[in-house]
MARDO-503986 format. One record per residue (C-alpha): residue number from 0; residue in three letters; x, y, z. Coordinates in steps of 0.05 Angstrom, whole numbers, plus 5000, padded with zeros to 4 digits. Layout:
// MARDO-503986
+-----+-----+------+------+------+
|   i |  aa |   xx |   yy |   zz |
+-----+-----+------+------+------+
| NUM | ALA |    X |    Y |    Z |
...
+-----+-----+------+------+------+
//
This chain:
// MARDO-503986
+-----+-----+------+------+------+
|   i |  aa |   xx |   yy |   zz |
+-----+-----+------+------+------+
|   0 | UNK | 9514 | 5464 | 7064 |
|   1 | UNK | 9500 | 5476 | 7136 |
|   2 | UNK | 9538 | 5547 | 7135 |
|   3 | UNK | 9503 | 5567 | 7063 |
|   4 | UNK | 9432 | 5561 | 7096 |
|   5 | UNK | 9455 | 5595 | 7148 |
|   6 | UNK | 9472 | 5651 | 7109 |
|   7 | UNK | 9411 | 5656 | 7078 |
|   8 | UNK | 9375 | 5652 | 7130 |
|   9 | UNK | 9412 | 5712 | 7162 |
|  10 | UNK | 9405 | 5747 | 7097 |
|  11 | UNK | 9331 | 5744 | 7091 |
|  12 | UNK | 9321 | 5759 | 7162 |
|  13 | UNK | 9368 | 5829 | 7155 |
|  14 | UNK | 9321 | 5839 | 7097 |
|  15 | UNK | 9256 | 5827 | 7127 |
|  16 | UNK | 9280 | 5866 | 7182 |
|  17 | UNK | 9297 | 5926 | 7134 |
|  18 | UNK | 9237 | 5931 | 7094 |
|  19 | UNK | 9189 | 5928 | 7167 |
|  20 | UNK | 9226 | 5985 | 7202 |
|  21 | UNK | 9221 | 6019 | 7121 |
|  22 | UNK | 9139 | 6009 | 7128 |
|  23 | UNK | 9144 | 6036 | 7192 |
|  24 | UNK | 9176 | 6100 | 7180 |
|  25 | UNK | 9128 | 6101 | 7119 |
|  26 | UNK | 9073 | 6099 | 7170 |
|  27 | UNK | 9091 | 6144 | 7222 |
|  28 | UNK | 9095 | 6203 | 7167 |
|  29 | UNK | 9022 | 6191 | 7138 |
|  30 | UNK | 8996 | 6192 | 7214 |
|  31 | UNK | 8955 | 6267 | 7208 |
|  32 | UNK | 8958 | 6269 | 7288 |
|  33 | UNK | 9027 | 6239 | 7323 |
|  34 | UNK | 9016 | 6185 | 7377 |
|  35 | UNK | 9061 | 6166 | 7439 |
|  36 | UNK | 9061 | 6114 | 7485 |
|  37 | UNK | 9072 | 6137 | 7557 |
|  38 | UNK | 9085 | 6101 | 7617 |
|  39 | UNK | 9023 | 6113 | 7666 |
|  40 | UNK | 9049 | 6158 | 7728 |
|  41 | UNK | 9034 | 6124 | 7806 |
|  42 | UNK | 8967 | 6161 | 7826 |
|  43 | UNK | 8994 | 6135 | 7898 |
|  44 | UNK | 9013 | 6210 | 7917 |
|  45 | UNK | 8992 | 6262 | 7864 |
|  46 | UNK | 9009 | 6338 | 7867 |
|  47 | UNK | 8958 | 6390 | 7853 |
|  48 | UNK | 8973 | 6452 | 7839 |
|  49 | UNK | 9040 | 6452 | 7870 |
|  50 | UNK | 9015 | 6428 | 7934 |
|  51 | UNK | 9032 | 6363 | 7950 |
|  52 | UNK | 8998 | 6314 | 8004 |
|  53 | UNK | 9031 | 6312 | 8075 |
|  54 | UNK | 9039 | 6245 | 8096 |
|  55 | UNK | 9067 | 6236 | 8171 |
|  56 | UNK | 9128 | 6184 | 8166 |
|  57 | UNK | 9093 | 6153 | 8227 |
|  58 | UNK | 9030 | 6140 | 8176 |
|  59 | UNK | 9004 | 6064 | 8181 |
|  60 | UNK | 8990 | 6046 | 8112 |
|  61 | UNK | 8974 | 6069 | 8047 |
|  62 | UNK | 8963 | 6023 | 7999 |
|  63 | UNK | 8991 | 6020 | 7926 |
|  64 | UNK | 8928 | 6023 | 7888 |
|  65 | UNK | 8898 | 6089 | 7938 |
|  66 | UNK | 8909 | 6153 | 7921 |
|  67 | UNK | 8920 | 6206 | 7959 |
|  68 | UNK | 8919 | 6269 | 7918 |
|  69 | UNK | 8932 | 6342 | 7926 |
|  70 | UNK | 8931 | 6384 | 7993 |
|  71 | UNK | 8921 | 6328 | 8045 |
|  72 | UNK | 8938 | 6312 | 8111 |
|  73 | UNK | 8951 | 6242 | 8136 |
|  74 | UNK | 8966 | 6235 | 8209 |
|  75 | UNK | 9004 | 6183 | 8245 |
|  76 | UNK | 8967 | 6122 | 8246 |
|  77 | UNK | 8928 | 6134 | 8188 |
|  78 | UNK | 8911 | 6082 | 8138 |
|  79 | UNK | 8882 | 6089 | 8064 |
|  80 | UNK | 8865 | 6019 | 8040 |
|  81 | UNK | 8863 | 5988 | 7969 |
|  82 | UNK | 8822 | 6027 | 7912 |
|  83 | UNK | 8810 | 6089 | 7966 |
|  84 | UNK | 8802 | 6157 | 7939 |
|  85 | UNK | 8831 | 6215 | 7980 |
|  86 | UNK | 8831 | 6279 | 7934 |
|  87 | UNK | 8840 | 6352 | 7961 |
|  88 | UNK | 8836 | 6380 | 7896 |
|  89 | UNK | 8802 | 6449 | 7907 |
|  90 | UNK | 8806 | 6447 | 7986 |
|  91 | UNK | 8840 | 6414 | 8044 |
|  92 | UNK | 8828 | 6340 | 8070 |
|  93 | UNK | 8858 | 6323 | 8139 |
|  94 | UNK | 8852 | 6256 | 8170 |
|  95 | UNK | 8871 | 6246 | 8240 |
|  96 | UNK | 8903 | 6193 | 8276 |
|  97 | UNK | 8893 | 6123 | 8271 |
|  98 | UNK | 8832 | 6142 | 8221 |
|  99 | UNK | 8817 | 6083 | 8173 |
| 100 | UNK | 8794 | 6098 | 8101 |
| 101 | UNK | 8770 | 6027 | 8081 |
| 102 | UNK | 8778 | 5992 | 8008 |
| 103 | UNK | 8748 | 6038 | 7956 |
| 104 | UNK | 8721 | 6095 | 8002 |
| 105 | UNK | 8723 | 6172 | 7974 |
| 106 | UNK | 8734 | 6226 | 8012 |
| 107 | UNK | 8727 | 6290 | 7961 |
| 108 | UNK | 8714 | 6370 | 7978 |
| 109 | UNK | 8670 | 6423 | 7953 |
| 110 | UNK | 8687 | 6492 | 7928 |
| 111 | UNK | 8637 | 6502 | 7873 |
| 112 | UNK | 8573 | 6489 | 7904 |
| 113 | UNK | 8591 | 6509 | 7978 |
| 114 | UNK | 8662 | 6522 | 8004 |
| 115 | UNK | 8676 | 6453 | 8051 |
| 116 | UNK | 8740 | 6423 | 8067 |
| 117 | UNK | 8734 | 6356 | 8087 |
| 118 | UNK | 8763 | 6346 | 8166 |
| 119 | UNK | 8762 | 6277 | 8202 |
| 120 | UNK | 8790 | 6266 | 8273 |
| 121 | UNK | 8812 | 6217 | 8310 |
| 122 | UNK | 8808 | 6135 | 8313 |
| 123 | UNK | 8748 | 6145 | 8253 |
| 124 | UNK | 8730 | 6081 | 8219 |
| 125 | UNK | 8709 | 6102 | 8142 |
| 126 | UNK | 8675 | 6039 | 8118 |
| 127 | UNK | 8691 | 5998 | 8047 |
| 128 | UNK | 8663 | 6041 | 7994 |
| 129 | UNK | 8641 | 6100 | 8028 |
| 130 | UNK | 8631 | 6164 | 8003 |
| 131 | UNK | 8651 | 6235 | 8050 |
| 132 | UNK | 8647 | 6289 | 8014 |
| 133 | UNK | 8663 | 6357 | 8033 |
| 134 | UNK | 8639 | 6341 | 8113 |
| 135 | UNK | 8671 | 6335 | 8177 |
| 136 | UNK | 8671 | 6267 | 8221 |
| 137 | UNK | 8696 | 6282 | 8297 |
| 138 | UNK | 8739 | 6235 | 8342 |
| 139 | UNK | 8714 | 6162 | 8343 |
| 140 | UNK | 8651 | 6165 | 8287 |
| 141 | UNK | 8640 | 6110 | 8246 |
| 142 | UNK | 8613 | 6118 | 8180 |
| 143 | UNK | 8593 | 6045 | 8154 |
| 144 | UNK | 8601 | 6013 | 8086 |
| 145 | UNK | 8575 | 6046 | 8028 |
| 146 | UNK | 8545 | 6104 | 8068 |
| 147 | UNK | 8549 | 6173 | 8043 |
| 148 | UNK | 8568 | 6230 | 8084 |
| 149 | UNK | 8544 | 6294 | 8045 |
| 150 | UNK | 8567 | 6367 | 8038 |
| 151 | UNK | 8567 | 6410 | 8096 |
| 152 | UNK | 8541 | 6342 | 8138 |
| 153 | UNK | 8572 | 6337 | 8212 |
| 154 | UNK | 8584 | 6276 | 8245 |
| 155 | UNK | 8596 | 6290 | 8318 |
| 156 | UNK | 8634 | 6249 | 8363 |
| 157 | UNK | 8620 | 6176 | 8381 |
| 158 | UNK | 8574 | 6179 | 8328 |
| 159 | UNK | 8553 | 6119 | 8279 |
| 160 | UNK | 8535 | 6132 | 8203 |
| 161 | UNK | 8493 | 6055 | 8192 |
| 162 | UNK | 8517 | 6021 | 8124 |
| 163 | UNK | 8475 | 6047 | 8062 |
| 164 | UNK | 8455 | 6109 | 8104 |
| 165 | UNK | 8458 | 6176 | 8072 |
| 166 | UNK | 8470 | 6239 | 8111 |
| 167 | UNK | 8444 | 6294 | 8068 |
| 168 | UNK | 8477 | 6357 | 8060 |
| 169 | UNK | 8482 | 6404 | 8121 |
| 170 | UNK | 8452 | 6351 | 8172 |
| 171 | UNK | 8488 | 6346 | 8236 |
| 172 | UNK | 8488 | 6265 | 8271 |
| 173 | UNK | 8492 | 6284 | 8342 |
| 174 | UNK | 8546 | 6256 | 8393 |
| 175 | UNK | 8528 | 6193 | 8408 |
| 176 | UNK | 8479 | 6169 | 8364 |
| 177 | UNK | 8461 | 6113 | 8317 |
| 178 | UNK | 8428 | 6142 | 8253 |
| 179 | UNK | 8406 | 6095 | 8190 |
| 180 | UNK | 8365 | 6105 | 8121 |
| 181 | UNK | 8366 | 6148 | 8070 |
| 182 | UNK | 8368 | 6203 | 8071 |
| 183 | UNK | 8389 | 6179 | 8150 |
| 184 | UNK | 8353 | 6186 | 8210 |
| 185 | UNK | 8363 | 6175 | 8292 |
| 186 | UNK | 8357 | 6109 | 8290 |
| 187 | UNK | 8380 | 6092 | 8376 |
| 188 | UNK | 8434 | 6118 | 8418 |
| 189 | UNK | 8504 | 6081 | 8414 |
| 190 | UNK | 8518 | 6032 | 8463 |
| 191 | UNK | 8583 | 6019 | 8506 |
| 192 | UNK | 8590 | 5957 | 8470 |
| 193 | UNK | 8581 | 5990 | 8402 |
| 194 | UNK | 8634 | 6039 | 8423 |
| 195 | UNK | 8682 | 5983 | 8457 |
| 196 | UNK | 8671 | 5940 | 8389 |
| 197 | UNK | 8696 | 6005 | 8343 |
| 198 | UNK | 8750 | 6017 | 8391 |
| 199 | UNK | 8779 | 5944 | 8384 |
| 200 | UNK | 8764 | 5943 | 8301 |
| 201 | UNK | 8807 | 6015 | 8300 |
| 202 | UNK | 8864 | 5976 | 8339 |
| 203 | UNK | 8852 | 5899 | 8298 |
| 204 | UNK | 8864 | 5954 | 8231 |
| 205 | UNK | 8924 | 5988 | 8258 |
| 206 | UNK | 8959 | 5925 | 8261 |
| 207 | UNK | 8935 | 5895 | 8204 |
| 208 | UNK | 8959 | 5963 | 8168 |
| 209 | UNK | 9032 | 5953 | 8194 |
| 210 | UNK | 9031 | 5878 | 8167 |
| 211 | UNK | 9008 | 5903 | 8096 |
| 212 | UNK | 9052 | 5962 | 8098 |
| 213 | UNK | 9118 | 5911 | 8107 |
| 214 | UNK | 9099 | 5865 | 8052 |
| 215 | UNK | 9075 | 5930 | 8010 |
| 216 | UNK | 9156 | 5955 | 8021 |
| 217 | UNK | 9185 | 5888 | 7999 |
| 218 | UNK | 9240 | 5891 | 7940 |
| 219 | UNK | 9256 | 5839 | 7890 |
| 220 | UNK | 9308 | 5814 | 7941 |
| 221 | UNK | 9269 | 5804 | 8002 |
| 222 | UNK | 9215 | 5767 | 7956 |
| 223 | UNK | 9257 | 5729 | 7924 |
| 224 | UNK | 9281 | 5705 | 7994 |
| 225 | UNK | 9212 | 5693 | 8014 |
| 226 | UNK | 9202 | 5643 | 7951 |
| 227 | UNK | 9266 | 5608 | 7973 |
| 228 | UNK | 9239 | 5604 | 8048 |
| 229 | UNK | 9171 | 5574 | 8021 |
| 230 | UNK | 9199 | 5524 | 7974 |
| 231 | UNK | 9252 | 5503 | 8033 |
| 232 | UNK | 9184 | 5497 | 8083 |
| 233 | UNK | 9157 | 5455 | 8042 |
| 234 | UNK | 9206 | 5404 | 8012 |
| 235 | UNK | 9259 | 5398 | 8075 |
| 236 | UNK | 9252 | 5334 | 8110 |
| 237 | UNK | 9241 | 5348 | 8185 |
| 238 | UNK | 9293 | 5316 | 8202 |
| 239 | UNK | 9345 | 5362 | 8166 |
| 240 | UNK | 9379 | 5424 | 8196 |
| 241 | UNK | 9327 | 5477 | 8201 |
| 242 | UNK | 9335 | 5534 | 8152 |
| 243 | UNK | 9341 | 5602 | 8183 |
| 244 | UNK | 9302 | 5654 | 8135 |
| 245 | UNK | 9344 | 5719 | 8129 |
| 246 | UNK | 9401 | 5685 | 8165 |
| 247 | UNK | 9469 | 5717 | 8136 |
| 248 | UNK | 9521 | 5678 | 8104 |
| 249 | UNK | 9579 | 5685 | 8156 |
| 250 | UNK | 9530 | 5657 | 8208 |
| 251 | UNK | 9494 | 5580 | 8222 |
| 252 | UNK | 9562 | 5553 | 8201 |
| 253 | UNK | 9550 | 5477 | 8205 |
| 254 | UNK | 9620 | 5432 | 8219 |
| 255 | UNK | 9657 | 5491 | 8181 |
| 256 | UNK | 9617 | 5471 | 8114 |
| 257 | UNK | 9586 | 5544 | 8117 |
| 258 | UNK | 9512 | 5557 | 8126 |
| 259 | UNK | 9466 | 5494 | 8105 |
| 260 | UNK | 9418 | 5514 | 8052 |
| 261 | UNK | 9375 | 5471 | 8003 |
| 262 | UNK | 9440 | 5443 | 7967 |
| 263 | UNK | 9484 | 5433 | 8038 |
| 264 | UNK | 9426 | 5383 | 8057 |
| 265 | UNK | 9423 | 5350 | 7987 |
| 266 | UNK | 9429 | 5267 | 7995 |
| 267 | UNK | 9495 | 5285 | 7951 |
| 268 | UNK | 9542 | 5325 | 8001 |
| 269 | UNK | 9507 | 5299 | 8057 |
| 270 | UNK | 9509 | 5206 | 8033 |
| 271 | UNK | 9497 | 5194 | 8106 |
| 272 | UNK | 9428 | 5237 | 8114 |
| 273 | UNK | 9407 | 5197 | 8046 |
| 274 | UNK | 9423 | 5127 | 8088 |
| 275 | UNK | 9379 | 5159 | 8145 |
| 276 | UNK | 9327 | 5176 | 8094 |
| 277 | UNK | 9330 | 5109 | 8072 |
| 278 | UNK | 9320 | 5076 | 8136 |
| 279 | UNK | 9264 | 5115 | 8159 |
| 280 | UNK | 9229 | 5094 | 8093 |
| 281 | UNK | 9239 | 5020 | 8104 |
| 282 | UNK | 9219 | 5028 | 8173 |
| 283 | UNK | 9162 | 5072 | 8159 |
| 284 | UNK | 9143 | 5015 | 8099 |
| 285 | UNK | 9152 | 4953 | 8142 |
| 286 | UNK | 9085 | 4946 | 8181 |
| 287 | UNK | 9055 | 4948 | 8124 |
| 288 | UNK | 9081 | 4894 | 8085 |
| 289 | UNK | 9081 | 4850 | 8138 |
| 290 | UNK | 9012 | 4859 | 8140 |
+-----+-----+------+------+------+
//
């Protein structure tokens, strides 16, 4: 009975299966315009135009979600955070070394309206969310979060943009100063400690780039190590052989029973750890119920 229902089963399946992919085909030819899925492209590093962007292999960090699109320049150093915008789509963007474009920042360029590339030195700190567009920043500006740096703007060196502030189009910030508002104003002159504080937040990024740019390049492997690491951390008893994450089989051979893992140091192959384990329990429980 058991291989009758079985073949029914099968045979109504086959069937059902039939008449679905039938409907199918029955709908795709009644469709007036044709429809295809299609995979969405990385916008990581986009081509315009034939010209792609130049990326220096000594580059800090670009993040997965960023894109940097068309005929741009990234420097060595250079770091284009999470949800940034870099597009050199009808002229050139260059950013210099050790230049930070923070989360979400856009840095665009003009051709219609004005012809402005948009050129950024050196150690520049582009704050989360900011907007440059079609302006140049010189060697150590800051331009704060959410400011706006507009067409044709300068920022000269040592120069700080104030979050919210909006440099209109064609202003120049002069070396050295503070400006704020919209649309900005001189606000003071920079301080050595402002410039010693932007100095130390360029150098606090460029690590912090390198750290996001290892775990960025991670494969299924390494990750899948990591996991294995984590869940060893955190279950081993202390008193077991240490793991060594990464270590390679032929090495941390342990009385010729090859390298201990999480089933070498199992209670199993290992009776006389469990007895250990055991003890320390007792001993550990003993105050206490004497108490």
């Amino acid at each position: 009975m058991t291989s009758i229902g079985a073949r029914l089963v099968l045979a109504a399946s086959n069937t059902a299966r039939s008449v679905g992919q039938s409907l199918d085909r029955l709908g795709a030819s009644l469709e007036v315009c044709k429809y295809a899925d299609k995979l969405v492209p990385s916008t990581r590093f986009v081509a315009v135009d034939g010209i792609s962007p130049t990326v220096s292999p000594y580059t800090a960090f670009v993040a997965p979600s960023a894109s940097v699109i068309g005929d741009v320049t990234l420097e060595k150093g250079a770091s284009v955070w999470y949800g940034a915008t870099v597009r050199g789509d009808v002229h050139k963007v260059v950013i210099g070394e050790n230049t930070v474009v923070g989360d979400r920042a856009v840095i665009h360029v003009a051709k219609i309206q004005g012809d402005f590339p948009s050129v950024i030195g050196k150690n520049v700190h582009i704050g989360p969310g900011a907007i440059v567009h079609a302006a140049t920043l010189k060697d150590n500006a800051v331009v704060g979060p959410s400011a706006q740096v507009l067409d044709g703007a300068v920022v000269e060196a040592n120069a700080v943009v104030g979050p919210g502030a909006v440099v209109t189009p064609g202003t120049v910030v002069k070396e050295g100063e503070v400006w704020g508002g919209n649309p900005a104003k001189f606000v003071r002159k920079v301080t050595a400690e402002d410039m010693q504080l932007s100095s130390e937040n360029i150098l606090d990024t460029l690590e912090l780039a390198r750290m996001h740019a290892f775990e960025c390049d991670k494969d299924l492997e390494q990750l899948m190590k990591d996991e294995e690491y984590y869940e060893d951390a955190t279950t081993r008893d202390p008193d077991y052989y240490p793991y060594q994450h990464g270590e390679a089989p032929e090495q941390g051979d342990v009385l010729g029973q090859g390298s201990p893992g999480l089933i070498f140091d199992s209670v199993l192959t290992n009776p006389e750890e469990g007895l250990k384990l055991n003890q320390k329990k007792k001993a550990a429980a003993a105050p206490h119920s004497s108490g």
